[in-house]
C-alpha positions in Angstrom: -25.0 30.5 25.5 -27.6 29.8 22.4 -25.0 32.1 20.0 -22.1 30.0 21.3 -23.6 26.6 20.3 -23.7 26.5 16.3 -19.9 27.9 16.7 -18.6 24.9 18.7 -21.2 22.5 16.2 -19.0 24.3 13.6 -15.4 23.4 15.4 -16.8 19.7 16.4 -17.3 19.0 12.4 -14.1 20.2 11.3 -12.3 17.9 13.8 -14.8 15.3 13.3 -13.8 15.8 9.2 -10.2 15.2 9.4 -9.9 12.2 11.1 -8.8 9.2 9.6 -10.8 6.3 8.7 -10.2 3.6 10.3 -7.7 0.9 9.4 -8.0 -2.0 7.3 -4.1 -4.0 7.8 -4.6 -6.0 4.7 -1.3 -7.8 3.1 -1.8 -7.3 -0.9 -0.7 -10.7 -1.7 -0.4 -13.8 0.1 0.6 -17.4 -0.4 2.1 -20.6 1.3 3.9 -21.7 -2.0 7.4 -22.8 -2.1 9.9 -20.7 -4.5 10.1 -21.9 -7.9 12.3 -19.6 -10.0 14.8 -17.0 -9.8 15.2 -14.1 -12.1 17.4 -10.8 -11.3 15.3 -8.3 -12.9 12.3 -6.6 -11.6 8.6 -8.4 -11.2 5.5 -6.6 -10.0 2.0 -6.7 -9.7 -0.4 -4.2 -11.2 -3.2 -2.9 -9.2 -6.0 0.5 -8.9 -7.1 1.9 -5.9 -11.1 2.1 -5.9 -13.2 5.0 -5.1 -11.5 5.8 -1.6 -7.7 6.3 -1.2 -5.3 3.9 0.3 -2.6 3.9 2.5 0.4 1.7 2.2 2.4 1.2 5.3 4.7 -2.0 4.8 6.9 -3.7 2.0 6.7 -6.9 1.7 9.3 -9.3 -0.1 8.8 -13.0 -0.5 11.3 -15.0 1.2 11.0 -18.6 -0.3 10.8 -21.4 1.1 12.9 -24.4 -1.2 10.4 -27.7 -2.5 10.4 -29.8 0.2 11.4 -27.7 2.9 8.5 -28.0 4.9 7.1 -24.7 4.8 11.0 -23.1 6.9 11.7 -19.3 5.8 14.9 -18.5 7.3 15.6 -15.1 5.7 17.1 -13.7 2.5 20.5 -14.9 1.3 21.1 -11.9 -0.9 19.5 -8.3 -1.0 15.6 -8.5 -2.4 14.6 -4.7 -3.1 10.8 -3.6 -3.1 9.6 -0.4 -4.7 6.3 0.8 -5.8 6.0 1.9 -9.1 2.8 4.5 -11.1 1.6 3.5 -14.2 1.6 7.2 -15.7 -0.1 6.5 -19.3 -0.9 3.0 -20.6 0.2 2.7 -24.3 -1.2 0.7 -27.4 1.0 -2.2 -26.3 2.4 -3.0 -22.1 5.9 -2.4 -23.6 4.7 1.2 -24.5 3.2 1.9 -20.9 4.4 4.6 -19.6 5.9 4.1 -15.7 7.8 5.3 -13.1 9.2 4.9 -9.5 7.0 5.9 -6.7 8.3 7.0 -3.6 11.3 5.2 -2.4 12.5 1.2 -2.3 13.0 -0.4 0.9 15.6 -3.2 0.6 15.9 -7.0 2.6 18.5 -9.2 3.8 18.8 -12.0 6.4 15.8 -12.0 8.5 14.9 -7.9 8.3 11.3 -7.9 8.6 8.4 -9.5 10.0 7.0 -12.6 8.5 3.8 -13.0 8.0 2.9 -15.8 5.7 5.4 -16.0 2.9 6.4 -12.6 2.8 8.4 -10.6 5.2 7.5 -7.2 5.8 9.3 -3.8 6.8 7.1 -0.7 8.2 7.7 2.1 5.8 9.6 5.5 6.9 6.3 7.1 6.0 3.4 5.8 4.8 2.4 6.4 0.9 -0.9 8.1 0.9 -2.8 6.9 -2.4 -5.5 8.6 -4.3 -8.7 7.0 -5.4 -7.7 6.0 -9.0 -3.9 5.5 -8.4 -2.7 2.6 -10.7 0.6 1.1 -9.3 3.2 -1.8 -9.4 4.5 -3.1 -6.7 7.9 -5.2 -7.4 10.9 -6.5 -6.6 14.3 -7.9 -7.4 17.0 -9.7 -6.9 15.7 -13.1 -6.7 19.0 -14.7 -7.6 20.8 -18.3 -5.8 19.0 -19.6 -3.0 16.4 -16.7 -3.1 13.7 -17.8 -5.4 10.1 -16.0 -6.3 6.6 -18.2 -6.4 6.0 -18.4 -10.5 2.2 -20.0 -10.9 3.3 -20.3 -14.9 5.8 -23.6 -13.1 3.3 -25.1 -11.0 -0.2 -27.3 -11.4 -2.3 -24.7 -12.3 -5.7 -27.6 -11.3 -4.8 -26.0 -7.5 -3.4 -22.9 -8.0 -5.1 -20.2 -5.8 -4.8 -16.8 -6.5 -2.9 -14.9 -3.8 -3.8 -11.5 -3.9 -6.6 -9.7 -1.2 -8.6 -6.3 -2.6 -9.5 -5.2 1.3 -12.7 -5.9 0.5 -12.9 -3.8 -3.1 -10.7 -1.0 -1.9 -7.8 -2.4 -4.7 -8.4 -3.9 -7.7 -5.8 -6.3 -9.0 -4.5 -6.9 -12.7 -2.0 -8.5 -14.7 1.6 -8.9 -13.5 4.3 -7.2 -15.4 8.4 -7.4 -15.8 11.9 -5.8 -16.8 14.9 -7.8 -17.5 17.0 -5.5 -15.7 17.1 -5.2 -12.1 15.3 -2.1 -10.6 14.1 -1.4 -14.6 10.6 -0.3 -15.2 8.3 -3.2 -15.5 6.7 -3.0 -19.1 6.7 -6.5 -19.9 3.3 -8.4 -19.4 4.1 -12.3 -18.7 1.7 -15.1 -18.3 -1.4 -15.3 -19.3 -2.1 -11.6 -17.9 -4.3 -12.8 -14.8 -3.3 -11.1 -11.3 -1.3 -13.1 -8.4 1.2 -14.9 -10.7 4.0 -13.8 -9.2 4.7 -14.1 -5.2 7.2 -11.6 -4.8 6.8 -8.3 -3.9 3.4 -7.4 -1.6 2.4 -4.7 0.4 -0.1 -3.9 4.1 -2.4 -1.2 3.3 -5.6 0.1 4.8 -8.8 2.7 4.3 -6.5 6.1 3.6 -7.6 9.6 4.9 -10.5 11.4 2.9 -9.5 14.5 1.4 -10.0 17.8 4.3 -11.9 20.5 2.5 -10.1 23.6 3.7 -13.2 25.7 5.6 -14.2 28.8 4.5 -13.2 32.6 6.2 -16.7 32.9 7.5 -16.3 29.4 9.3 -13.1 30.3 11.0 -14.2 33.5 12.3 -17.8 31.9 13.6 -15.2 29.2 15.6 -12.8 31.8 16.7 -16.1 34.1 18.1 -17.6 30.7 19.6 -14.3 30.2 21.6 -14.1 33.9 22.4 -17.5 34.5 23.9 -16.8 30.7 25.6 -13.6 32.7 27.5 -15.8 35.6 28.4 -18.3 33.8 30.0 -15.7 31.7 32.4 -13.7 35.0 33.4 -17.0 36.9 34.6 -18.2 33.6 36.7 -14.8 33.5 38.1 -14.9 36.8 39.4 -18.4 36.2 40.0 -17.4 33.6 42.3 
């Protein structure tokens, strides 16, 4: 049994290496503002995922709550859309950055979603596995009539609190961007460039999976002969027996 042993050591750290680490649940942004504005085109949040992947598995889109209405989020009046977006190249100026769609939007109306907080949120078809390094937007549009975004430019900024959550460093947050048209590309740096200014689009993301190093030949043919001589060894003690 001593040849078998540093065969199955060799299977039980291959399985061991492709499991996934284990999961954060962390909402991007988060906020108990009322809705302040409304503005068709798109507005997003830049951040970077740290040295470890992420994956996102919920959209989130803000669903307002009017001044002075106590804190009640009934649901979207229109249709709020979410996608992620991938900075690709950042140019001399924002309006030169270079960005595009990432993976697919996930659209809101009525009461779709769960809430949690100020945003409601919609599990993705599949989740969006992100590399360590990734630089996104996460945005959204259609905040038009009785759906309004949270804009900290419109408020007192003596108690404004930031609303954004890095998963303990696994994100880091940046400025919040813009485009006029809704679904456009957001290019457009507004504010004063610091991250959370917007409550509008948000995302649930936790630890993602490390990359699998595919094993060598020689390692697959040591686990195949471990499993082989493991076979052996139970058909001759059951016709031992």
């Amino acid at each position: 049994m001593s040849a078998i042993r540093p065969a199955l050591r060799a299977g039980l750290v291959l399985l061991l290496t492709a499991a996934p680490a284990a999961a954060q649940g962390t909402n991007a942004l988060a906020t108990s503002y009322d809705g302040t504005n409304t503005f068709a085109g798109t507005l997003s949040q830049e951040f970077t995922v740290g040295a470890a992947p992420v994956r996102i598995t919920r959209f989130g889109a803000f669903d307002a709550s009017t001044p002075g209405g106590q804190g009640v989020r009934d649901g979207f009046a229109g249709t709020i859309t979410v996608q992620l977006f991938q900075l690709l190249q950042r140019g001399a100026v924002p309006s030169q950055d270079v960005v595009a769609a990432y993976g697919s939007a996930l659209t809101f109306s009525g009461t779709q979603g769960t809430l949690d907080g100020a945003f409601r949120y919609q599990a993705l078809a599949a989740p969006l596995e992100l590399p360590a390094g990734f630089v996104g937007r996460i945005g959204a549009w259609g905040f038009v009539g009785a759906d309004r975004y949270f804009n900290a430019f419109d408020v007192s900024q003596s108690g404004f609190a930031r609303m954004t959550t890095d998963g303990g460093g696994l994100l880091d947050f940046g400025s919040v961007y813009y485009a006029e048209a809704p679904g456009g590309v957001p290019t457009l740096r507004s504010g004063d460039g610091s991250p959370g200014w917007y409550g509008a689009a948000s995302f649930t993301f936790e630890a993602g999976r490390a990359a699998v190093v595919t094993p060598e030949p020689g390692t697959w043919a040591l686990l195949g002969t471990g499993l082989v001589a493991i076979a052996g060894i139970a058909a001759r003690r059951r016709r031992a027996g």
